[in-house]
C-alpha positions as CSV (number, residue, x, y, z in Angstrom):
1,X,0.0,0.0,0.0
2,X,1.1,3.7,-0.7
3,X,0.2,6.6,1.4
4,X,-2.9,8.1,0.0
5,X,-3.2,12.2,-1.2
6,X,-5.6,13.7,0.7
7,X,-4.8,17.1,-0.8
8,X,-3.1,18.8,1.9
9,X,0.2,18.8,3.4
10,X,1.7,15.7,5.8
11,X,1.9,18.9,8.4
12,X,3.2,17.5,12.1
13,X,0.2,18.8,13.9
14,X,0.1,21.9,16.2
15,X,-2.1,23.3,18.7
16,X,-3.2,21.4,22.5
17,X,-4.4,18.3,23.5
18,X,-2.1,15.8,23.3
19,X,0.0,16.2,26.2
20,X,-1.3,17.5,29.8
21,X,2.0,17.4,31.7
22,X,5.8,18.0,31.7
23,X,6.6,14.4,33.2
24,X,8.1,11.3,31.4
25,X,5.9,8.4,31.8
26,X,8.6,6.7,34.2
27,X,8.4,9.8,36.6
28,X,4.2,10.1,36.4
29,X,4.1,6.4,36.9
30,X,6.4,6.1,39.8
31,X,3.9,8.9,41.3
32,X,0.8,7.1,40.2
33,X,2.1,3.8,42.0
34,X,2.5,5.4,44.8
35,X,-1.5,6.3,45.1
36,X,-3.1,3.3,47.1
37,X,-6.8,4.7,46.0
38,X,-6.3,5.0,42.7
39,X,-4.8,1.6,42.1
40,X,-7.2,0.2,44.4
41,X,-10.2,1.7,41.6
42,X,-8.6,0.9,38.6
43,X,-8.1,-3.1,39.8
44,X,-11.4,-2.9,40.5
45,X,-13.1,-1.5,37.7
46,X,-10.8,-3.1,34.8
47,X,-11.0,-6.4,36.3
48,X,-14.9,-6.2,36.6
49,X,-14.8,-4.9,32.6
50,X,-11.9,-8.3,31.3
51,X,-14.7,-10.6,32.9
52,X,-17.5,-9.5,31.5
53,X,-16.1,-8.7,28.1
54,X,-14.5,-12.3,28.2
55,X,-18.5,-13.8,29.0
56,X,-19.8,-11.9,25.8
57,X,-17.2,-12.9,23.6
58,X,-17.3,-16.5,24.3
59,X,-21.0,-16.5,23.3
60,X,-19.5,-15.6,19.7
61,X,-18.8,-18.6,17.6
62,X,-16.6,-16.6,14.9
63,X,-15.4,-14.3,17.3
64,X,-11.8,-14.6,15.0
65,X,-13.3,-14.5,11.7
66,X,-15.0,-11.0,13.0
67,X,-11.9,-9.9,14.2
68,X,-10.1,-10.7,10.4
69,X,-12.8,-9.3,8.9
70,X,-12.7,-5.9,10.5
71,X,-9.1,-6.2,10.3
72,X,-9.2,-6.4,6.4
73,X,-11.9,-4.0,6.5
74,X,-10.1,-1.3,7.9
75,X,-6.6,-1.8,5.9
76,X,-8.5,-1.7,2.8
77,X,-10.2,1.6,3.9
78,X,-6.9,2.9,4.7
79,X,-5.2,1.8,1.3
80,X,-8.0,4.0,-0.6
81,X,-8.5,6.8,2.0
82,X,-8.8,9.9,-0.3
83,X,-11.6,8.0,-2.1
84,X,-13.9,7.4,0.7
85,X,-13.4,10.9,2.1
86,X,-14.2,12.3,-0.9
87,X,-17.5,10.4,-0.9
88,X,-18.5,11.0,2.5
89,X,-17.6,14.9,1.2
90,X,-20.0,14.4,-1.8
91,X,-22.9,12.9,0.4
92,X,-22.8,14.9,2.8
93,X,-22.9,18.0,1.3
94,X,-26.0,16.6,-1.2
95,X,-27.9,15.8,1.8
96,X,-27.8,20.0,3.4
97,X,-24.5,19.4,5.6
98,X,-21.4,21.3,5.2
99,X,-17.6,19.5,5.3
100,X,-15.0,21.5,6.4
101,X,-11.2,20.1,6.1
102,X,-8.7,20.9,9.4
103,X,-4.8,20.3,8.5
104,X,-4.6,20.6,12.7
105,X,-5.6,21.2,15.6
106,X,-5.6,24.8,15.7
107,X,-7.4,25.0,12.1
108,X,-10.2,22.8,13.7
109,X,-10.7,24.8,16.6
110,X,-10.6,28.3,14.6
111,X,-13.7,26.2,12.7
112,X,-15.4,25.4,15.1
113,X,-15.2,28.7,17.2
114,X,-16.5,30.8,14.0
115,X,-19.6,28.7,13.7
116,X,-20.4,28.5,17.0
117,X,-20.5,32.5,17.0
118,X,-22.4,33.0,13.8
119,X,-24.8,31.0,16.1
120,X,-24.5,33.7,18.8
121,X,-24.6,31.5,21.2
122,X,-22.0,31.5,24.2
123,X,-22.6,27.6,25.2
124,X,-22.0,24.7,23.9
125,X,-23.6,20.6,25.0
126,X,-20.8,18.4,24.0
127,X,-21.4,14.5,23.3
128,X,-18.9,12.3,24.6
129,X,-15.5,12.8,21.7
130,X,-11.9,12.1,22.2
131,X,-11.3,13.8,19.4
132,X,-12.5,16.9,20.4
133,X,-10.0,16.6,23.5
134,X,-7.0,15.4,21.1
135,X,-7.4,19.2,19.9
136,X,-8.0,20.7,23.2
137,X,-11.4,22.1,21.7
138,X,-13.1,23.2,25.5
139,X,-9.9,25.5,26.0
140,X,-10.4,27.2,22.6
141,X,-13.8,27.6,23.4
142,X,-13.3,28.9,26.6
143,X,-11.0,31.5,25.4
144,X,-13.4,32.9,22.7
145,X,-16.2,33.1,25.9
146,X,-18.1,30.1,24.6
147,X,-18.5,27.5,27.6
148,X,-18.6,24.0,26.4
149,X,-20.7,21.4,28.9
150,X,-19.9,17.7,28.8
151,X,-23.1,15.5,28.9
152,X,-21.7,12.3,29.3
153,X,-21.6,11.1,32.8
154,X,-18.3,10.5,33.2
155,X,-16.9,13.2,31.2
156,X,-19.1,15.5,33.4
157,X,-17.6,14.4,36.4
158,X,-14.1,14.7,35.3
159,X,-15.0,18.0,33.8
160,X,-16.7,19.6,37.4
161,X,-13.1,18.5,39.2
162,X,-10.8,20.0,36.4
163,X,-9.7,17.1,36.2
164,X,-8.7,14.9,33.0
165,X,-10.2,11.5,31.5
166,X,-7.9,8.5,32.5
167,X,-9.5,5.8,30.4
168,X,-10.8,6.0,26.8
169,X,-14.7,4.5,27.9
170,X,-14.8,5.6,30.8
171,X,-12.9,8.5,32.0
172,X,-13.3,8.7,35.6
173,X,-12.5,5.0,36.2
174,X,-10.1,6.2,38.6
175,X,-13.0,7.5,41.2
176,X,-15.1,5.6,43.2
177,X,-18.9,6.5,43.9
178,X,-17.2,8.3,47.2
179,X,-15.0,11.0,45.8
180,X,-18.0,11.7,42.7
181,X,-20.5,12.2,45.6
182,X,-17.8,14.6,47.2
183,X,-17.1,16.2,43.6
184,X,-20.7,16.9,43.0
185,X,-21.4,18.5,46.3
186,X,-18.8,21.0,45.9
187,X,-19.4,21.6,42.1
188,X,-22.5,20.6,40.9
189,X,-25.3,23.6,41.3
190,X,-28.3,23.0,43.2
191,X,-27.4,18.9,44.4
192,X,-29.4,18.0,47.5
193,X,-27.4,18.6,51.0
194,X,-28.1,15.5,51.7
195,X,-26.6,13.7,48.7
196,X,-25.1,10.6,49.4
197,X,-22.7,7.8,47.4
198,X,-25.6,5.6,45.9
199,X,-25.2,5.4,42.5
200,X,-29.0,6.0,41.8
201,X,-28.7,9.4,43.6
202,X,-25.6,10.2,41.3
203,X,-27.0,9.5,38.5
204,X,-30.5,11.4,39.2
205,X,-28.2,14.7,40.7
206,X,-26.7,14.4,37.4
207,X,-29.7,13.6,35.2
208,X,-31.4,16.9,36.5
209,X,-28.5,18.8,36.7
210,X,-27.8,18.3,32.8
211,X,-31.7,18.5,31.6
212,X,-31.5,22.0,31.9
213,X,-28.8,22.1,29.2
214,X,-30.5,20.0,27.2
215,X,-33.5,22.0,26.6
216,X,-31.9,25.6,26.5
217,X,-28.8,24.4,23.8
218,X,-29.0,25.5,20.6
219,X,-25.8,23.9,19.4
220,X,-24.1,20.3,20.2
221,X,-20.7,19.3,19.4
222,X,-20.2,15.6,19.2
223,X,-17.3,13.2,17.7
224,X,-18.2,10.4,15.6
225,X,-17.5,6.6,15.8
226,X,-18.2,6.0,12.5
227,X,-19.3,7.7,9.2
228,X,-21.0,5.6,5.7
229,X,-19.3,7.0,3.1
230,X,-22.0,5.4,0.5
231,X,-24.6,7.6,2.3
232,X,-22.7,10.8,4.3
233,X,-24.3,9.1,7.5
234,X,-22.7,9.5,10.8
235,X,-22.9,7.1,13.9
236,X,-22.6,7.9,17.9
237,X,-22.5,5.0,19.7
238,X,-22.9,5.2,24.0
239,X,-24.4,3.8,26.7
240,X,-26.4,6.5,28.6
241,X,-28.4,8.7,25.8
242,X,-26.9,11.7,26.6
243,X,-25.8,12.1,23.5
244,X,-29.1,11.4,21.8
245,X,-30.3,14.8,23.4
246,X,-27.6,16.6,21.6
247,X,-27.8,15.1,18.3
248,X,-31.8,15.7,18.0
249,X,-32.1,18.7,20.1
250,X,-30.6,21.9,18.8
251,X,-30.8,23.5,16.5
252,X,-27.2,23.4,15.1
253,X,-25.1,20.5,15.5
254,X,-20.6,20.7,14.9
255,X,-19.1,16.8,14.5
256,X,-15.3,17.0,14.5
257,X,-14.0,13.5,13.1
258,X,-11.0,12.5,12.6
259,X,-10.2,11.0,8.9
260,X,-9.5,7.6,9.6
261,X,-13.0,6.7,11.3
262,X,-14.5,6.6,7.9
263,X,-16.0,3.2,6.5
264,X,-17.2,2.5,2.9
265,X,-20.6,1.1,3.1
266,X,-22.9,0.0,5.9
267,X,-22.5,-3.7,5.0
268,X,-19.1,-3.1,6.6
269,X,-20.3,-1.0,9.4
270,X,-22.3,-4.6,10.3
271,X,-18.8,-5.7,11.7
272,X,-17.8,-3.1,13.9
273,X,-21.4,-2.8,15.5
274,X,-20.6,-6.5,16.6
275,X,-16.7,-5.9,17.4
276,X,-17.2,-2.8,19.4
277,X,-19.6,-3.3,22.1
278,X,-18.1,-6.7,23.3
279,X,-14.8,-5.3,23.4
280,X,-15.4,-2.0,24.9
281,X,-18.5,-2.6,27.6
282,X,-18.8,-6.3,27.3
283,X,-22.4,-5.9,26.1
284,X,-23.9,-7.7,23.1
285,X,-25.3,-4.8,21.6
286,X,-24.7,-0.5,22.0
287,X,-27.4,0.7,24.2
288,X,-27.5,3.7,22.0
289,X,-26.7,3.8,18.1
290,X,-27.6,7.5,17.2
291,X,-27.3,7.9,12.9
292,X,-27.9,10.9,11.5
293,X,-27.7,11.9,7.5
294,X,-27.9,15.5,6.5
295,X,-30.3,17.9,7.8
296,X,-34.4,16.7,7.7
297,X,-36.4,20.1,7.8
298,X,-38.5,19.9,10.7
299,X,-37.0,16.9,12.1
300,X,-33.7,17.8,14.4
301,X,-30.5,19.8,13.8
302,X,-31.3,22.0,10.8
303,X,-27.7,23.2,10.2
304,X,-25.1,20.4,9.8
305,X,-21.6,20.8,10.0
306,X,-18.5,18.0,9.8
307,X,-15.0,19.2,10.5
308,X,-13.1,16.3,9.5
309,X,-9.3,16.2,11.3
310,X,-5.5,15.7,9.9
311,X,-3.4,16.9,12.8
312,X,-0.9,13.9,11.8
313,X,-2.9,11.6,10.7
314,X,-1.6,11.5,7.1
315,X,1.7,11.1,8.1
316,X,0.8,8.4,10.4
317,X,-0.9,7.0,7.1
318,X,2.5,7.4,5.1
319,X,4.3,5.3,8.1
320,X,4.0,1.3,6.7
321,X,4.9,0.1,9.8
322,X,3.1,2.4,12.3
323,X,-0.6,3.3,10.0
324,X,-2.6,0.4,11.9
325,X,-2.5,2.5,14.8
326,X,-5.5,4.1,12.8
327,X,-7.2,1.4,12.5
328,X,-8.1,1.5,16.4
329,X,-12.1,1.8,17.0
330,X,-11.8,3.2,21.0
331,X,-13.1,0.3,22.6
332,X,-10.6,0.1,25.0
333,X,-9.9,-3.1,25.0
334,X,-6.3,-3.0,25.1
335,X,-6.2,-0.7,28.3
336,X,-8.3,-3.6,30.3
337,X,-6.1,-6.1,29.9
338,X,-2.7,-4.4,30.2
339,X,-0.7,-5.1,33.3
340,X,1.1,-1.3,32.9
341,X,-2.1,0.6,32.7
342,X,-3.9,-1.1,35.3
343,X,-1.4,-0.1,38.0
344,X,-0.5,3.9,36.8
345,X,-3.9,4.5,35.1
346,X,-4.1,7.1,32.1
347,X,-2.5,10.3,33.6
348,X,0.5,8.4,33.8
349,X,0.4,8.8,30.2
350,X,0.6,12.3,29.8
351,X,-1.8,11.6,27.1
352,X,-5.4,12.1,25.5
353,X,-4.9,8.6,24.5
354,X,-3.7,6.6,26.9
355,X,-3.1,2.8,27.2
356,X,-1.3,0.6,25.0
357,X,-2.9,2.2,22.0
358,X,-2.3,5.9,23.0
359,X,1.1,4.3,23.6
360,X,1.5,3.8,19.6
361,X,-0.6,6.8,18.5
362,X,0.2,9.7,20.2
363,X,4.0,9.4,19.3
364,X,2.6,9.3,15.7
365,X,-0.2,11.7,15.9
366,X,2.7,14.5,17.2
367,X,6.2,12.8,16.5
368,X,8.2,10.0,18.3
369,X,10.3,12.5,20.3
370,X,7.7,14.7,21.6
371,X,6.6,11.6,23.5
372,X,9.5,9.4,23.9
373,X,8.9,7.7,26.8
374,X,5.4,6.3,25.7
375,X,6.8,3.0,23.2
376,X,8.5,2.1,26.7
377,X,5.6,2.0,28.7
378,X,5.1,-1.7,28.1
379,X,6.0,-5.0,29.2
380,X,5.1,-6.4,25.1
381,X,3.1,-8.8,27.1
382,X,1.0,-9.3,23.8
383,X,-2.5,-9.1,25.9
384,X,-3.3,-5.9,24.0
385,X,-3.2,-7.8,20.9
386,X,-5.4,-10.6,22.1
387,X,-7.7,-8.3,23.3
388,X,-7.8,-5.7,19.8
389,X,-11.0,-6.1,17.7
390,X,-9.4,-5.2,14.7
391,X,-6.4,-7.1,15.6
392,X,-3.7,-4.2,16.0
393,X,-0.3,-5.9,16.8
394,X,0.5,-2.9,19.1
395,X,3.9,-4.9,20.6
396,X,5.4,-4.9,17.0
397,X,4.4,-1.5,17.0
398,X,6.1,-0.7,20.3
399,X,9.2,-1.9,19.0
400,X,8.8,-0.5,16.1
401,X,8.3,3.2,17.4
402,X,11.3,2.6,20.1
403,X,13.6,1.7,17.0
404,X,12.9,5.0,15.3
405,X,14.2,6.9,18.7
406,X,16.7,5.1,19.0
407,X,17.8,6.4,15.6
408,X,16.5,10.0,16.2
409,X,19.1,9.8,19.3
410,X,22.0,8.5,17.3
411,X,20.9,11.2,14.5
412,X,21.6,13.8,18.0
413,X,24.6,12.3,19.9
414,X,27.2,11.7,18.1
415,X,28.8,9.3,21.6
416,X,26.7,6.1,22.3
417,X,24.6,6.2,25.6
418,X,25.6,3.0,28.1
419,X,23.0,0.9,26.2
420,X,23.7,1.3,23.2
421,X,27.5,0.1,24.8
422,X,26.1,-2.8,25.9
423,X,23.5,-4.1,23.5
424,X,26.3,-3.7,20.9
425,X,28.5,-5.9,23.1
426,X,25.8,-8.7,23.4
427,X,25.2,-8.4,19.6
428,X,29.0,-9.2,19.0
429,X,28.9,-11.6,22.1
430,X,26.0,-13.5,20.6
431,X,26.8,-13.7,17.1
432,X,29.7,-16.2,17.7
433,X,28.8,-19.6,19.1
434,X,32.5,-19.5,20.6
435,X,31.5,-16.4,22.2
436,X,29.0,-16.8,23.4
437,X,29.8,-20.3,25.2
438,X,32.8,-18.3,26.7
439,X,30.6,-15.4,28.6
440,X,28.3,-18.3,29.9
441,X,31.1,-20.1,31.5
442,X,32.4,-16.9,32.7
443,X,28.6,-16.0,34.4
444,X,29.0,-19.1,36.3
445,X,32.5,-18.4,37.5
446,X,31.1,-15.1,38.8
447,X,28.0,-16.3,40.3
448,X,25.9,-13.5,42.4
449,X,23.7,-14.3,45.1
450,X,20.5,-13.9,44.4
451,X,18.7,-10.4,44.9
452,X,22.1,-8.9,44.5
453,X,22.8,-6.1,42.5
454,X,25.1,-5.2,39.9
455,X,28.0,-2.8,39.8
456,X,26.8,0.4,37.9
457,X,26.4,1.3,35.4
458,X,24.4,-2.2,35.3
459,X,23.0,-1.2,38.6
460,X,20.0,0.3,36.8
461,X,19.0,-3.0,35.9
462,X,18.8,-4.8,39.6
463,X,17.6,-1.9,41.1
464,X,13.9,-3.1,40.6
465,X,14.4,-6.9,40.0
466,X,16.4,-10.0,41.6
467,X,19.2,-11.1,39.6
468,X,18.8,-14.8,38.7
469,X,21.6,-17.2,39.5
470,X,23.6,-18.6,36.2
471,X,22.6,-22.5,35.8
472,X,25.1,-24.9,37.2
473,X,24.6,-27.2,34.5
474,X,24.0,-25.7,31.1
475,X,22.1,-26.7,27.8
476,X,26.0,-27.0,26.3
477,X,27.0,-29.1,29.5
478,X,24.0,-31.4,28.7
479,X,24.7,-31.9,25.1
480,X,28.4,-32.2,25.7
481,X,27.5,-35.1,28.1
482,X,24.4,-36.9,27.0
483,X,24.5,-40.9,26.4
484,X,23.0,-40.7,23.0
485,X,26.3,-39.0,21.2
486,X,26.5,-40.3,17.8
């Protein structure tokens, strides 16, 4: 496959949104570890989410063959990108909706701002949409005097703390029912005193709390899971119906997408409406599925607008190796079932995406260097490839995206670093059977005890693991002195 024009430039992508701290991952993580609460909440809730997504899944005879299929489905989408945009393009604008093109994130957000204020409105309700924080869209409203209110549940509790979302489903995974009640008591207008921590008063506080916006909006932003490019339609997908309120409610309606979340037809749309909800809530089917196509006078929004999103992902797209990051659907699967994030959660991050797959595409989506430490911030386990509905082989990826800094360093320092010393001295160590026999009969000569560290600047190494003792009797000693010699 070759990288597909899409008519503009393969721009690195500028503007906010992509990283919400200063800190490596190694330094947010050793903070994050250090948080008994938060740990405590994530077990709790990703364990809860691996069980029941594993019950649904096992109900699903070609659970595989779906997972191929979407797969092929997606690769083949990507191959002839510029076609299907240009469709969706086409039928959208034939059915009264208008498609604006953003290079970046600041080009989406100087969109979106201007036709919010030939609105003149000054709020905003917002469906649930990553993409709409990969850009840092609430900031740029904020600072033209627009307020932008988050409907989704969780999202509206991460929003009243200033906080930021820590899981791709569900972004406050890292509270319990305890700290919301707290957050909405000391944020959330007009609560009851006596609100307490059962999650049916939550969720009525916040159901009254957000009908107000509901019926006063006159403009909704949302993302998009999915858009047929056969028919210009777009798809929302949730669990609550909050974002059904925004999509039929107001009067003008904004969806920012990114490019890659296009599919050709709805035959193929059939797959992901299978893959997604098993992998993401472990449910058989999406409680909501909102389509809309166009504008229907007298029926819902009557101004459409889609403001479909580069900010990196054509160069993503050019990258052979790296473009099936794109192919991700945000289920979240991978960020369930990974050892890493279970334990530092998604601040650790530093990322809108976080997880194993915001491990791959952030350092895409804005270059490797600008977030260095994210290929490292895995054991390459492989779980997240089990777990991928469209089968991403994020480990490959990993090492992949850790190769190219590697060469961005050597491009910088012309000395080697320590490990570069010493993976160059196992490589010659190891390419000679003579060699290598040598260093192993060395290792036993100077055995260490076990849990003993090593001398720097190998000290790095021991500081966080035992050291294993060499074998007394090794695979060569066993051939050399088996009874079955020819």
């Amino acid at each position: 496959m070759t990288p597909v024009d899409l008519g503009m430039p393969m721009v690195a992508p500028r503007g906010v949104g992509h990283l919400r701290g200063e800190q490596s991952f190694p330094d947010a993580a050793r903070t994050a570890l250090g948080n008994e609460q938060l740990r405590r909440n994530l077990g709790h809730a990703t364990s809860a989410i691996r069980a029941k997504r594993l019950r649904v899944v096992a109900e699903v005879d070609d659970w595989e063959q779906l997972r191929r299929a979407g797969e092929t489905i997606k690769a083949a989408t990507m191959a002839r990108l510029d076609e299907h945009l240009a469709r969706l393009e086409q039928a959208v604008t034939a059915r009264g909706g208008v498609v604006h093109w953003a290079r970046d994130a600041d080009e989406a957000n100087r969109i979106v701002t201007a036709l919010v204020r030939a609105t003149g409105c000054d709020e905003v309700v917002k469906v649930k949409s990553m993409t709409t924080q990969e850009i840092g869209l609430n900031e740029a409203l904020a600072d033209a005097g627009i307020a932008a209110y988050e409907t989704d549940l969780a999202e509206l509790i991460v929003q009243l703390d200033n906080d930021q979302p820590s899981h791709i489903l569900v972004p406050a995974i890292h509270r319990n029912r305890r700290e919301i009640r707290d957050i909405f008591a000391e944020h959330m207008p007009g609560v009851p005193a006596d609100l307490t921590d059962d999650p049916h008063a939550l969720a009525e506080a916040a159901r009254l709390h957000l009908r107000a916006k509901f019926l006063s909006a006159r403009v909704a932003v949302s993302g998009a899971n999915f858009a047929i490019a056969d028919t210009g339609t777009l798809l929302v997908v949730e669990s609550e119906g909050n974002g059904r309120m925004c999509l039929t409610l107001p009067e003008t309606l904004i969806t920012v997408m990114g490019i890659e979340k296009v599919v050709p037809s709805w035959r193929d749309l059939e797959v992901f409406l299978q893959l997604l909800p098993r992998s993401s809530t472990g449910e058989r089917m999406n409680p909501y599925t909102s389509a809309w196509t166009g504008v229907t006078p007298g029926d819902g929004p009557q101004e459409f607008h889609l403001v479909l999103l580069d900010n990196g992902r054509t160069a993503t797209l050019a990258d052979e190796a790296g473009r099936s990051a794109l192919h991700c659907i945000r289920c979240s699967a991978c960020l369930n079932v990974c050892p890493v994030y279970e334990r530092v959660g998604g601040h650790a991050y530093g990322s809108v995406y976080p997880g194993p797959i915001g491990a791959v595409l952030s350092p895409q989506l804005t270059g490797v260097e600008d977030n260095a430490s994210l290929p490292y911030a895995s054991s390459l386990c492989g779980a997240c490839f089990d777990a991928c509905p469209v089968r991403i082989d994020i480990p490959a990826m990993l090492v992949h995206l850790r190769a190219r800094h590697v060469e961005e360093r050597e491009k910088e320092h012309r000395l080697p670093s320590a490990e570069q010393v010493a993976m160059a001295a196992a490589a010659w160590t190891m390419a000679d059977g003579r060699r290598f026999a040598r260093a192993g009969r060395g290792a036993r000569l100077a055995r260490f005890a076990r849990g003993r560290r090593l001398p720097p600047p190998l000290s790095g190494w021991t500081a966080s693991r035992d050291l294993p003792d060499p074998p007394q009797h090794t695979f060569r000693d066993w051939w050399r002195d088996r009874d079955d010699q020819p």
